[in-house]
TIKOLGU-408370 format. One line per 2 residues: for each residue x, y, z of C-alpha. Coordinates in pm, 1 decimal. Example, Ala and Ser with C-alpha at 12.3 -4.5 7.8 and 13.67 -1.06 7.14 Angstrom:
% residues 2
1230.0 -450.0 780.0  1367.0 -106.0 714.0
% end
This chain:
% residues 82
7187.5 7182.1 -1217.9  7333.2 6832.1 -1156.7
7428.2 6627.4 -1408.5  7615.6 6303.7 -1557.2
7898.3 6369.7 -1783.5  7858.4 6169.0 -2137.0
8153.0 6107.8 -2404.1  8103.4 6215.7 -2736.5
8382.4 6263.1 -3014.4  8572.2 6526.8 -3069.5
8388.1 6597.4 -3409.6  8022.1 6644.9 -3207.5
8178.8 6832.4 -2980.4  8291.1 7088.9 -3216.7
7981.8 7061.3 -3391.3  7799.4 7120.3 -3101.7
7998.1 7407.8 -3052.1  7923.5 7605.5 -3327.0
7548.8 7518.0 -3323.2  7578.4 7712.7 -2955.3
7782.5 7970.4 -3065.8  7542.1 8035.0 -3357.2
7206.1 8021.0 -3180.2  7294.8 8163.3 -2855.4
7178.9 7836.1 -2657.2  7373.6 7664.9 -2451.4
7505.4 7303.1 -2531.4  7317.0 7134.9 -2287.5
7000.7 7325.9 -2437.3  7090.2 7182.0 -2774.9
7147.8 6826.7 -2598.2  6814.7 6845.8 -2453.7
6631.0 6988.8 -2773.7  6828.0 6692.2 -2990.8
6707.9 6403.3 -2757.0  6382.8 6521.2 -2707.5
6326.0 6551.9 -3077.0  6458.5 6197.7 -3137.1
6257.9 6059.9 -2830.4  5960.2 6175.3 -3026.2
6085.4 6076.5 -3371.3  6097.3 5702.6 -3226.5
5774.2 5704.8 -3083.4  5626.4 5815.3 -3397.1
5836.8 5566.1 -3609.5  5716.4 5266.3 -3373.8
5341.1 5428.6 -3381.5  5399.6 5409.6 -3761.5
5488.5 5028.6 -3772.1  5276.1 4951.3 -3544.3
4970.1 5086.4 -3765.2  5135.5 4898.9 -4048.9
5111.8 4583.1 -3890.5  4744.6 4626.5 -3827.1
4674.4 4717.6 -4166.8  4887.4 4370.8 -4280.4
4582.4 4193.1 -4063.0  4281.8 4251.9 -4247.5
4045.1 4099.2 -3983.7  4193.6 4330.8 -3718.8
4236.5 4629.9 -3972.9  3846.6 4623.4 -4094.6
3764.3 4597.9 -3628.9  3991.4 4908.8 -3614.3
3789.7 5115.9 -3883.0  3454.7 4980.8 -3754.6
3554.4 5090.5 -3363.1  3692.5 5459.8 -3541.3
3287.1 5463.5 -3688.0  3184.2 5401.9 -3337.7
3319.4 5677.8 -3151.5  3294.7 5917.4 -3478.8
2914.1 5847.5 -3407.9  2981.5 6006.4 -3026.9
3198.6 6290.1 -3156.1  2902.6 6529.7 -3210.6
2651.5 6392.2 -2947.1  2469.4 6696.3 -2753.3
2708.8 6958.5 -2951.8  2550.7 7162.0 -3209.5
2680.4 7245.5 -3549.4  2718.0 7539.5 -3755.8
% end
């Protein structure tokens, strides 16, 4: 596998380390895992604001809920329940 070689301190490293020596992953694994799980943390953290701001516009807030009763009209259309 290619790949680009990125300073960290000395202290990640060693914790880094250990975290591979006491899960049996590699580093790089562990690397991937951490930045995928703070890719994801971020998007959810900007969804988050962003549905905060809507809410802080009523006008735009109160269009939101009506669109959600919309399509939670089309949910169920030609399915039957049980």
């Amino acid at each position: 596998m290619a790949g680009t070689q990125v300073r960290i301190s000395n202290t990640t490293h060693q914790i880094l380390r250990n975290l591979s020596s006491e899960v049996g992953e590699s580093m790089q694994s562990i690397i991937d895992e951490a930045i995928e799980q703070y890719r994801r943390r971020r998007f959810l953290d900007g969804l988050s604001q962003d549905f905060k701001t809507l809410k802080e516009d009523s006008q735009a807030w109160q269009e939101e809920l009506e669109e959600r009763s919309l399509w939670d009209k089309t949910l169920l259309d030609g399915a039957e329940t049980k």
